[in-house]
N, C-alpha and C positions, 0 to 999 in steps of 0.2 A: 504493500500500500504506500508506504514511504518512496518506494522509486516512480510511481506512478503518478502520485504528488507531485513530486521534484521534477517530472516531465512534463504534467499539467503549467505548472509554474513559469518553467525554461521555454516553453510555448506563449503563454502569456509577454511575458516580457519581449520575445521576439516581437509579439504583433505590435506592442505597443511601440519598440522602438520602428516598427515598420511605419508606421502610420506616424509620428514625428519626424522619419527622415522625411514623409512625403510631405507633411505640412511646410518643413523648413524646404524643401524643394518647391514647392509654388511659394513661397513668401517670394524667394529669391526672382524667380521667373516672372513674377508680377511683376518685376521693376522693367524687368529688361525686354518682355516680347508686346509685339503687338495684339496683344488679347482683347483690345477696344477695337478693333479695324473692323469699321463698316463696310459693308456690299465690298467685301472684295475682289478685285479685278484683275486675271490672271495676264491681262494685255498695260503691264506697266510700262512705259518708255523713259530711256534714260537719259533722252530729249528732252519731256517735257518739263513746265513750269515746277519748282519743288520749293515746299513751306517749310519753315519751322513755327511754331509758335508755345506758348507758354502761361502759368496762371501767375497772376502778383498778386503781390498780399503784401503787408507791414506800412511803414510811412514811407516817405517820398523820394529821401535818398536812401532806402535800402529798395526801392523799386527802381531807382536809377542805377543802382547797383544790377540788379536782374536784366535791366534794358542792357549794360551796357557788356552784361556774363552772354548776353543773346546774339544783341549784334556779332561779338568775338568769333562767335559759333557761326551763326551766319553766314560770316563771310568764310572761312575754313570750308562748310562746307556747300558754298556755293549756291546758296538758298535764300531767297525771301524772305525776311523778317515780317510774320504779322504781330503787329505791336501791340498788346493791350491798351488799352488807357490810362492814364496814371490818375490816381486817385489822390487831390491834394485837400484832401478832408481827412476827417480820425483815420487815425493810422486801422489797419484792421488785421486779421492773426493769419498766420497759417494754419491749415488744415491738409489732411491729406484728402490726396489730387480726388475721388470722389464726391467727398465733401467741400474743400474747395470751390469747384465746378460748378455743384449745387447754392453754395453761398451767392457766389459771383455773380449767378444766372438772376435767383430768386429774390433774393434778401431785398436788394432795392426796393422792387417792385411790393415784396412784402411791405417794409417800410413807408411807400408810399400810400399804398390801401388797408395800412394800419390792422395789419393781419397778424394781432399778438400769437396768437398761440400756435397758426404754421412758422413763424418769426421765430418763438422760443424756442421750438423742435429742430429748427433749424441755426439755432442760433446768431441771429442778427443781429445782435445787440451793437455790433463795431459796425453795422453799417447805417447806423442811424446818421451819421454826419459823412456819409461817401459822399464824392463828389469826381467822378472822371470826365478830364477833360483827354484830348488829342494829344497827343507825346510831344508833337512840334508848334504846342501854342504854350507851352512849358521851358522843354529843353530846343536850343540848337541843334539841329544832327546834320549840318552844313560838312562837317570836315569827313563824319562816315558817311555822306552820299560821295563826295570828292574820292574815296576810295572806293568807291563801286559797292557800297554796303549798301543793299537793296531793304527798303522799307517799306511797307504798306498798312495803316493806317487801320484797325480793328475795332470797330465801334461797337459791338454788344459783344457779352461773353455768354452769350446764349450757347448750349450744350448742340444743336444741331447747327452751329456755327460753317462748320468744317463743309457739311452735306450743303448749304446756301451756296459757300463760296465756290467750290466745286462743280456745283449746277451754274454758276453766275459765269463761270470760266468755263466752261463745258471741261474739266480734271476729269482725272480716275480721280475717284472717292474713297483712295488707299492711305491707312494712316498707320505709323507706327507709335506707340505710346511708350513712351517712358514715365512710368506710376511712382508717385513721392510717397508710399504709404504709412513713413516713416520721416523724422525731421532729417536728418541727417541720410539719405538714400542713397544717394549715388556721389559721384566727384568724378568731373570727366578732364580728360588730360590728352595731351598731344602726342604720344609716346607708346611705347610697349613696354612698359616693366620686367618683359622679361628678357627685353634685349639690352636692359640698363642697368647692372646689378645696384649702383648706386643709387637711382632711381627709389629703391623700394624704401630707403631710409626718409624718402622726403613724402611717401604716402600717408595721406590722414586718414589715423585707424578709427576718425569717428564716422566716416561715411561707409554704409553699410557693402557698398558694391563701386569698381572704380570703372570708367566706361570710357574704353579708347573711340580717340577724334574719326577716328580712320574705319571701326567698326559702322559708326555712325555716315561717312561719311560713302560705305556701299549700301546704305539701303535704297531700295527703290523707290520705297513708297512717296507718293506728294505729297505727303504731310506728317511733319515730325513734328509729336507735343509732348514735350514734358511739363513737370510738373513745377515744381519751384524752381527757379534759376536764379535764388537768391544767396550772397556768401560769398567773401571774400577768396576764399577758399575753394569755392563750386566747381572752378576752371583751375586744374595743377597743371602750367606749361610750362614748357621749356626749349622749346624752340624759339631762339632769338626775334623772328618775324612775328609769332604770336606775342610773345611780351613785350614787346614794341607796339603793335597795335592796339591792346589794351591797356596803356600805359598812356597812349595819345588819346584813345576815347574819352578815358579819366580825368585828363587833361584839356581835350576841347569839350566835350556835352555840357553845357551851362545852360543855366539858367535865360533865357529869352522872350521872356513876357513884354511888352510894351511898359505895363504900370511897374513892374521890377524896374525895368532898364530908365524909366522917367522918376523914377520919387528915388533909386539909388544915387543915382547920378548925382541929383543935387545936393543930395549929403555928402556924398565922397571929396564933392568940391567945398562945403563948409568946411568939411576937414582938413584941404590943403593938402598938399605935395607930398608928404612923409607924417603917416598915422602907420601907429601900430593896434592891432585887433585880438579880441582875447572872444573865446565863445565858451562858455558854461552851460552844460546842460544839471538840467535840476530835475524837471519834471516827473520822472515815473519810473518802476522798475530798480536796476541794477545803478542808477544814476542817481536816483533819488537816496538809494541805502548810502550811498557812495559822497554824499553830498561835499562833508569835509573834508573827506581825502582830498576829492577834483580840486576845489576850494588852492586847498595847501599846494597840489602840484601846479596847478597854475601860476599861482601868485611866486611859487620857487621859480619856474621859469620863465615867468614875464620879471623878476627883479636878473636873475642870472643872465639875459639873456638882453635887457637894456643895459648892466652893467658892461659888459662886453662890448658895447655896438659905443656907448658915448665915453667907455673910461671911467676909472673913478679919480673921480674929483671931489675934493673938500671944501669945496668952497660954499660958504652956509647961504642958502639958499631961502631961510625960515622965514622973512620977510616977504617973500616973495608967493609962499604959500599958504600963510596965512593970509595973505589978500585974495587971492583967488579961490578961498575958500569963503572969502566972505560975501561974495557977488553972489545975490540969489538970482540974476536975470540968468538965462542959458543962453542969451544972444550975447549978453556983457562978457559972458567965461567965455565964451567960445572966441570971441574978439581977442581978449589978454594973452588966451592960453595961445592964439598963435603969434600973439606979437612976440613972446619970450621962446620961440622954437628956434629961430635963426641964433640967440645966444644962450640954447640949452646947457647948463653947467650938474645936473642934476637929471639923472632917470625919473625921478618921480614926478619930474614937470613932463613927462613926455606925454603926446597928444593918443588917448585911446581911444578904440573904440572896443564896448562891452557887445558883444553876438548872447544872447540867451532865453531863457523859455521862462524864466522867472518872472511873477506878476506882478510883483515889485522890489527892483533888483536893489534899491537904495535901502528897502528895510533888510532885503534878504544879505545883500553883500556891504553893509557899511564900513565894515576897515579898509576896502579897497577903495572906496570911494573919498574917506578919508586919508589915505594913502597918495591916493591919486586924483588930485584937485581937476584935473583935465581929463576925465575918465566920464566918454556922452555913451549914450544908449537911444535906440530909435524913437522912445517916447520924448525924449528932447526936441525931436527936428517936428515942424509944423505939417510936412506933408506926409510925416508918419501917422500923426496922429488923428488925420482925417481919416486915414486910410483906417487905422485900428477903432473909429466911433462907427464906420459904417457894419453893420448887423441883416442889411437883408437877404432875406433866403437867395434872391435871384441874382443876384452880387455874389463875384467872388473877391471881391476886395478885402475881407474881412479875414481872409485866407493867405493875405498873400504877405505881410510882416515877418514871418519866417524866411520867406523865400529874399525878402530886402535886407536882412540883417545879413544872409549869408554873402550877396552881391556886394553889400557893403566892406565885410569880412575879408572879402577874397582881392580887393585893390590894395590892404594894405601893405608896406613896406615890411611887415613882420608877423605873424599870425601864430597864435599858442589857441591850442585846441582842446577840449576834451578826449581824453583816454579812451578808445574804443567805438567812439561815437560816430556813425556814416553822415553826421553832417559834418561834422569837424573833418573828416577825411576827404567830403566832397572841396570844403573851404580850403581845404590844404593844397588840393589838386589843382584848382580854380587859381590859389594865388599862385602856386610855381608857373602855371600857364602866363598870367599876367606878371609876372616875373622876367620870365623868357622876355615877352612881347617888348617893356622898357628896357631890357637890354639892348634888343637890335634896334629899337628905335633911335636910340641915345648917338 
C-alpha cells in the first residue's frame, strides 16, 4: 500500500509541475506572439505600407519619453509611426495592455456620460481630467521628419482602430502584438546577446523577456502594437547610429505650442542674458516622500555649482541683500537684481529661476528664497498669471504653466534638476540643445 501511495503521489506532482511548466509557457508566449491578429491574411507583402503603434499612459514627459522609445523603433524598422495623443491632463497609470486598451477606449467616454459604476469596474478614476491633444500641436517633430521618421497622427484609441485604418488604406489587416501583461515585460535592444558575451552584463534583469530589433524587424505583418513603450530603459542599444539618434530626439522634441512659445518668451527676456534654473518636484508619490532630501540636493548643487562658475569671493555683499530683500514690488526686484549681474561678487545674488509643482513655493521653500533674494517663479510674471486664473473646461490654458516653466527652464545658462524626475531630464535635454545652438551662434 505504501509503494502504491508513493506512486499515486510521484504522479500527482508530475501533473502538477506539468500544468505550471504550461502556465509559465503561455505567460511567456503572451508577450511575444501575435495571438490578437485579426482576419489573418496569408497574402502579406513585404512591399507594403507597415505600422507600429502603441498604448500611453503616465504624465506628459514620461509619454514623451514613449513617443520618442517609438519613433527610435520606427525608424530601425522602417515603419510608420501611429502616434497616440498625448494626454496633457492628470497624469493616468498603467495597466496591462488589455486593460489599458479598454481604459483608453472607454473611460473618457464613461467620464463624459457620467457612467459611475461601468467607470468604477473599469477604473476611470485618472481619467477624469484627460485631455489628448495631437502630438505636433504639443511637441516639434521637425528634426525626426528631416530624418525620414515617418508619423501619422492617431486620433481615437478605439480597440477596432487597426480594422478602420486598414479598410481606410485598403492593408492586410495582419497584426502582431506585443502584450505588456506585466510592468516590466519586455526590453528590446539592437543586438544579439549571444553574439556579445559582454552584452549580457549590461541586461536588465527586471524586464521579464529581452526582444531583438532584428526579430522585430522580419515580421511581416502591417501592424506592430505593443504595449507600453515607456522607460528609460525600454530600448538597450548599442549601436553607435541608434544612440545617436535617440540622443538627438531627446535633444530636438520640444515643446511647440504657440501660448508656450509667446508667455515663455517674454519671461526669458525679463530675465536677461545669463539666468540660472532650478526645478523641484514636490507633488506626489516617490517625490513627495522625498521632499527634503530633493530640497538639500538641490540647494548643494545650485551653491556648488555657482561657486564654481563666479569664484569665491569675500567680499561682503550684506548691504546689498538686504535691500533687495526688502523690495516687495516683483517688477522693482526684478529691475535691481539685474542691475547688480554685470558686477556679480556673490553667488547668492545670482539671477534664478525656481521650475516647480509646488502651490506655494515661498511658504513651501522659504530658506531658499531667503537665501536667494533674486530667486522668481512663474507666478511672478503677469502673463503667467492670466494664464494660471483661467479654469474653463474648453481652455487648455489652465494646463499649460507646467509646460512654460519647463520652456523657461531649458534657456537657462545652468539648470539643477530633480533626481529621477522625466521632467527634469526633458529640461536637461532641452537646455544642452539650446546650449549647443548659442554656441555656434556666438
Amino acid at each position: 500500500m505504501k509503494t502504491i501511495h508513493t506512486i499515486i503521489t510521484t504522479l500527482l506532482c508530475v501533473a502538477c509541475l506539468s500544468i505550471w511548466a504550461i502556465c509559465q509557457s503561455n505567460t511567456v508566449m503572451s508577450i511575444r506572439s501575435g495571438a490578437t491578429q485579426p482576419q489573418q491574411n496569408s497574402h502579406v507583402t513585404h512591399d507594403s505600407p507597415k505600422y507600429i503603434t502603441y498604448l500611453p499612459h503616465s504624465g506628459l514627459h514620461n509619454q514623451r519619453i514613449s513617443l520618442i522609445n517609438a519613433m527610435t523603433i520606427a525608424h530601425a524598422l522602417n515603419r510608420t509611426l501611429l502616434m497616440p495623443e498625448l494626454n496633457i491632463g492628470s497624469a493616468t497609470f498603467w495597466a496591462e495592455s488589455n486593460e489599458l486598451a479598454k481604459q483608453l477606449e472607454l473611460c473618457p467616454m464613461y467620464i463624459r456620460q457620467n457612467k459611475k459604476e461601468a467607470g468604477r469596474r473599469l477604473r476611470c478614476h485618472a481619467y477624469r481630467k484627460y485631455k489628448p491633444l495631437p502630438v505636433e500641436s504639443i511637441f516639434d517633430l521637425s528634426s525626426a521628419h528631416a530624418l525620414n521618421i515617418h508619423t501619422e497622427q492617431r486620433f481615437d484609441m478605439s480597440r477596432d482602430y487597426i480594422h478602420r485604418h486598414a479598410s481606410a488604406h485598403q492593408l492586410n489587416e495582419t497584426v502582431y502584438s506585443v502584450q505588456d501583461p506585466f510592468r516590466y515585460s519586455y526590453q528590446i535592444h539592437d543586438h544579439d546577446p549571444n553574439l556579445y558575451a559582454f552584452d549580457h552584463e549590461d541586461m536588465n534583469d527586471k524586464y521579464l523577456e529581452h526582444i531583438d530589433l532584428n526579430e522585430l524587424r522580419a515580421r511581416p505583418e502591417t501592424y506592430l502594437v505593443f504595449g507600453s513603450l515607456f522607460g528609460t530603459s525600454r530600448l538597450q542599444l548599442h549601436e553607435p547610429e541608434m544612440l545617436w539618434l535617440r540622443e538627438y530626439l531627446h535633444r530636438t522634441t520640444g515643446l511647440n505650442h504657440p501660448k508656450i512659445k509667446q508667455s515663455s518668451q517674454k519671461i526669458i527676456q525679463a530675465l536677461g542674458d545669463r539666468y540660472t534654473s532650478v526645478h523641484l518636484r514636490q507633488g506626489d508619490g516617490i517625490f513627495q516622500k522625498m521632499a527634503a532630501e530633493t530640497i538639500a540636493q538641490v540647494e548643494s548643487a545650485l551653491l556648488s555649482n555657482l561657486t564654481v562658475v563666479h569664484g569665491n569671493n569675500n567680499l561682503n555683499n550684506r548691504q546689498v541683500m538686504q535691500r533687495l530683500k526688502s523690495i516687495t514690488s516683483v517688477h522693482e526686484r526684478l529691475k535691481q537684481c539685474q542691475s547688480v549681474q554685470d558686477v556679480l561678487q556673490n553667488p547668492q545674488l545670482e539671477m534664478i529661476y525656481l521650475a516647480t509643482d509646488a502651490a506655494n513655493p515661498q511658504q513651501e521653500f522659504p530658506h531658499m528664497f531667503d537665501r536667494y533674494p533674486c530667486l522668481f517663479t512663474l507666478s511672478d510674471f503677469y502673463n503667467a498669471k492670466i494664464l494660471l486664473q483661467r479654469k474653463r473646461h474648453d481652455k487648455i490654458d489652465s494646463l499649460l504653466p507646467p509646460m512654460i516653466d519647463a520652456e523657461i527652464a531649458s534657456h537657462a545658462n545652468l539648470f539643477i534638476g530633480t533626481p529621477k524626475s522625466t521632467y527634469s531630464a526633458y529640461v536637461r535635454y532641452r537646455n544642452q540643445h539650446y546650449r549647443v545652438l548659442d554656441f555656434f551662434s556666438q
